[in-house]
ROSE-4610 file (N, C-alpha, C; in Angstrom, 1 decimal, always signed):
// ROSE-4610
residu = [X/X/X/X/X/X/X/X/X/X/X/X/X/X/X/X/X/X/X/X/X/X/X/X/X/X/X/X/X/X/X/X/X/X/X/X/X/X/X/X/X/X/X/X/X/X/X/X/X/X/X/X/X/X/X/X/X/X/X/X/X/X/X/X/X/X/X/X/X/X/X/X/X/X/X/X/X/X/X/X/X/X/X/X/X/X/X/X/X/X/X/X/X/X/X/X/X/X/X/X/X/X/X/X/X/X/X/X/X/X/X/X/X/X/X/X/X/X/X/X/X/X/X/X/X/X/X/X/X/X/X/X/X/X/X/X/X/X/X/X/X/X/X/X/X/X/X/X/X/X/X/X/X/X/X/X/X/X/X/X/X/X/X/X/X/X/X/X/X/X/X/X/X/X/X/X/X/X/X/X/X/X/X/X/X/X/X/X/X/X/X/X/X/X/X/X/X/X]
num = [1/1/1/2/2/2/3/3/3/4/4/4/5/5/5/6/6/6/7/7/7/8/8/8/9/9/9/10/10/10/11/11/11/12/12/12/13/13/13/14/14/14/15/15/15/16/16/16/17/17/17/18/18/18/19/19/19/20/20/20/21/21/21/22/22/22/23/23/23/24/24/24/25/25/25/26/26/26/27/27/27/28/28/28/29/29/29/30/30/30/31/31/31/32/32/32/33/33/33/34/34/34/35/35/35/36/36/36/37/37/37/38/38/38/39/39/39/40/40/40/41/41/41/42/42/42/43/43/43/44/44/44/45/45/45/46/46/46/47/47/47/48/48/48/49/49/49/50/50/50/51/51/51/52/52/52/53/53/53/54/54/54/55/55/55/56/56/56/57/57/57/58/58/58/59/59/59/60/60/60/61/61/61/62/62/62/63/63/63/64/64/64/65/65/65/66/66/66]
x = [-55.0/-53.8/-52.7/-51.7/-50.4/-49.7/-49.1/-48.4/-46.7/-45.9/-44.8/-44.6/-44.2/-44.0/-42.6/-42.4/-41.6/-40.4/-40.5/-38.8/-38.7/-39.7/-39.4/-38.7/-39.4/-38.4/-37.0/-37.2/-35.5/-34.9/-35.0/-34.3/-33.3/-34.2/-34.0/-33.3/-33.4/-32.7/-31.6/-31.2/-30.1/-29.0/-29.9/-28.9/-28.2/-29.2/-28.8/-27.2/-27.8/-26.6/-26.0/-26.0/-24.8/-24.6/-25.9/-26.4/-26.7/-26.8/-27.8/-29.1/-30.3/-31.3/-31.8/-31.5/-31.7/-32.0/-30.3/-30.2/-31.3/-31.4/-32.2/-34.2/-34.3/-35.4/-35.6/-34.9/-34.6/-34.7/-34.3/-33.9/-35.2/-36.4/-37.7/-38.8/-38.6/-39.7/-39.5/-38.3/-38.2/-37.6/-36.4/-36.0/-34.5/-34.2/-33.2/-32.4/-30.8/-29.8/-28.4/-27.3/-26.4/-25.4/-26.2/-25.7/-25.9/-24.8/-24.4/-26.0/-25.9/-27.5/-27.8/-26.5/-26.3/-26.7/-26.6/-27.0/-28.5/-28.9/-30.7/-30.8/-30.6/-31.3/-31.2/-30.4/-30.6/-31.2/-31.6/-32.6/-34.2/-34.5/-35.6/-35.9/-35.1/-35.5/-36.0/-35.1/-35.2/-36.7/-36.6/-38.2/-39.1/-39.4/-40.3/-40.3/-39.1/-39.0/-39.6/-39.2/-39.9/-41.2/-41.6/-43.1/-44.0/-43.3/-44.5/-44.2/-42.8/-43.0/-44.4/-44.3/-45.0/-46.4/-46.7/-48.2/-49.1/-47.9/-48.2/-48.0/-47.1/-47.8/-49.0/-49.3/-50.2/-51.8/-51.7/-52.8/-52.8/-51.6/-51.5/-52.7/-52.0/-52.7/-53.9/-54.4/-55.8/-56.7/-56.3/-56.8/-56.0/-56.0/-55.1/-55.9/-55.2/-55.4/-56.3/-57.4/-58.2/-57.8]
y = [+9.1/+9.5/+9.9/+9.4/+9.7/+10.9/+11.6/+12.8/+12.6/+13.6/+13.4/+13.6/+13.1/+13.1/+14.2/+15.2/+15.9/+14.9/+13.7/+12.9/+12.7/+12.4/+11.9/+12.9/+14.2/+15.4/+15.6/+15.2/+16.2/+15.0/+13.4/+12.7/+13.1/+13.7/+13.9/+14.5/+16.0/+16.9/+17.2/+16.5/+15.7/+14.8/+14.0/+13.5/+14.2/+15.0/+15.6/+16.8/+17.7/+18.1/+17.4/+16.6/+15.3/+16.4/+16.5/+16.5/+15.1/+15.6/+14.8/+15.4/+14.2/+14.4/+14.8/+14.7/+15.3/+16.7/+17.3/+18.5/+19.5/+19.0/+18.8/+19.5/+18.5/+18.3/+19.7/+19.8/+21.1/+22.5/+22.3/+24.3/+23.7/+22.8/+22.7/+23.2/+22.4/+22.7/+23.8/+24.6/+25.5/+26.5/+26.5/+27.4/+28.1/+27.3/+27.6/+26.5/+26.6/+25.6/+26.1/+25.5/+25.9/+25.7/+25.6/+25.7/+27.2/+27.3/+28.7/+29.4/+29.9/+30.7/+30.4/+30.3/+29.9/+28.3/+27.7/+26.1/+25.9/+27.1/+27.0/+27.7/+28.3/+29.0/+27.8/+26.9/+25.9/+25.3/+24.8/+23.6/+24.1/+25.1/+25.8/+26.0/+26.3/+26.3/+24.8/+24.1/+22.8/+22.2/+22.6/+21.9/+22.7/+23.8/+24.6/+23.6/+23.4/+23.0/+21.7/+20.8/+19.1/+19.5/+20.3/+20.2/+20.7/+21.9/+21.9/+20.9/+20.0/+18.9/+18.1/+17.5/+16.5/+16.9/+18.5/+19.5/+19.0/+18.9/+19.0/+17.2/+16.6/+15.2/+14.3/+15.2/+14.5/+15.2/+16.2/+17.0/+15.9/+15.9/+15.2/+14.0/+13.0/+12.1/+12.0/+13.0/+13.3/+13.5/+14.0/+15.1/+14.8/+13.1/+13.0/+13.6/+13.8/+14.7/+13.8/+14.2/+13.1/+13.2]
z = [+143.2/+142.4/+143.4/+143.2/+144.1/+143.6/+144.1/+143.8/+144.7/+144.7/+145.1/+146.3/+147.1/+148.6/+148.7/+150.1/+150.3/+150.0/+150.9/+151.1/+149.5/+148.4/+147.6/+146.2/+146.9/+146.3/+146.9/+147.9/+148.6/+148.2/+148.0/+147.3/+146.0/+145.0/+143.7/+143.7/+144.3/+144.4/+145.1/+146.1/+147.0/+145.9/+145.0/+144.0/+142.8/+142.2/+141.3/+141.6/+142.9/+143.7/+144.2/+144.1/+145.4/+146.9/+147.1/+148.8/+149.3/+150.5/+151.8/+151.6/+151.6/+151.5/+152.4/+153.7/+155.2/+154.7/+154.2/+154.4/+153.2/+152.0/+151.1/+151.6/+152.3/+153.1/+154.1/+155.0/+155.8/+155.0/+154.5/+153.2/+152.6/+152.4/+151.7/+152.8/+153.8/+155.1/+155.4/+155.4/+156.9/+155.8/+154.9/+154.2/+155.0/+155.9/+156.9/+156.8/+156.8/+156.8/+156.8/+156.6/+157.1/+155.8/+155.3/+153.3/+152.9/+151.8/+151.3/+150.4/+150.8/+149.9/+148.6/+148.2/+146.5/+146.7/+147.4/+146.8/+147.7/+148.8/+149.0/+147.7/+146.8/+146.2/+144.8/+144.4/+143.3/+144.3/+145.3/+145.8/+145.4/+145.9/+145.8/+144.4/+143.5/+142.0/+141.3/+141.9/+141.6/+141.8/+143.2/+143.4/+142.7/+142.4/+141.5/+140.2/+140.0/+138.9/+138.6/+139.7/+139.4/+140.1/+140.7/+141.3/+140.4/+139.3/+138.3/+137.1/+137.1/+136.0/+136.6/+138.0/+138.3/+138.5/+138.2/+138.0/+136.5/+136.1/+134.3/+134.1/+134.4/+134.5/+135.0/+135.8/+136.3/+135.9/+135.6/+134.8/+133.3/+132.5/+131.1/+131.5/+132.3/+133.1/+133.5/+134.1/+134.2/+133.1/+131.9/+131.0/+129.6/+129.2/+128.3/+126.9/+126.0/+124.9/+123.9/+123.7/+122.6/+120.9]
């Protein structure tokens, strides 16, 4: 079963903010960048946010409802 790859989050969330996925990627690994606090702090929610979509998808998927 495949799950989400880091680049394939900082993608998403790179688009959704009309970022660079580079920089995206950087504030995910390390939590350090040269972006205002306020937009690490929507990056970081973001991915909470699609990492427990893609928790609960893939649980659904494992464990579909009889």
């Amino acid at each position: 079963m495949k799950g989400m790859t880091l680049d394939a989050l900082a993608k998403r969330i790179a688009v959704r903010l009309k970022l660079k996925a580079r920089a995206v990627r950087t504030v995910l690994a390390s939590g350090k960048s040269d972006l205002p606090p306020a937009v690490v702090s929507q990056i970081t929610e973001m991915a909470r946010t699609l990492i427990h979509e893609e928790l609960v998808r893939l649980d659904a998927k494992r464990h579909p409802e009889q």
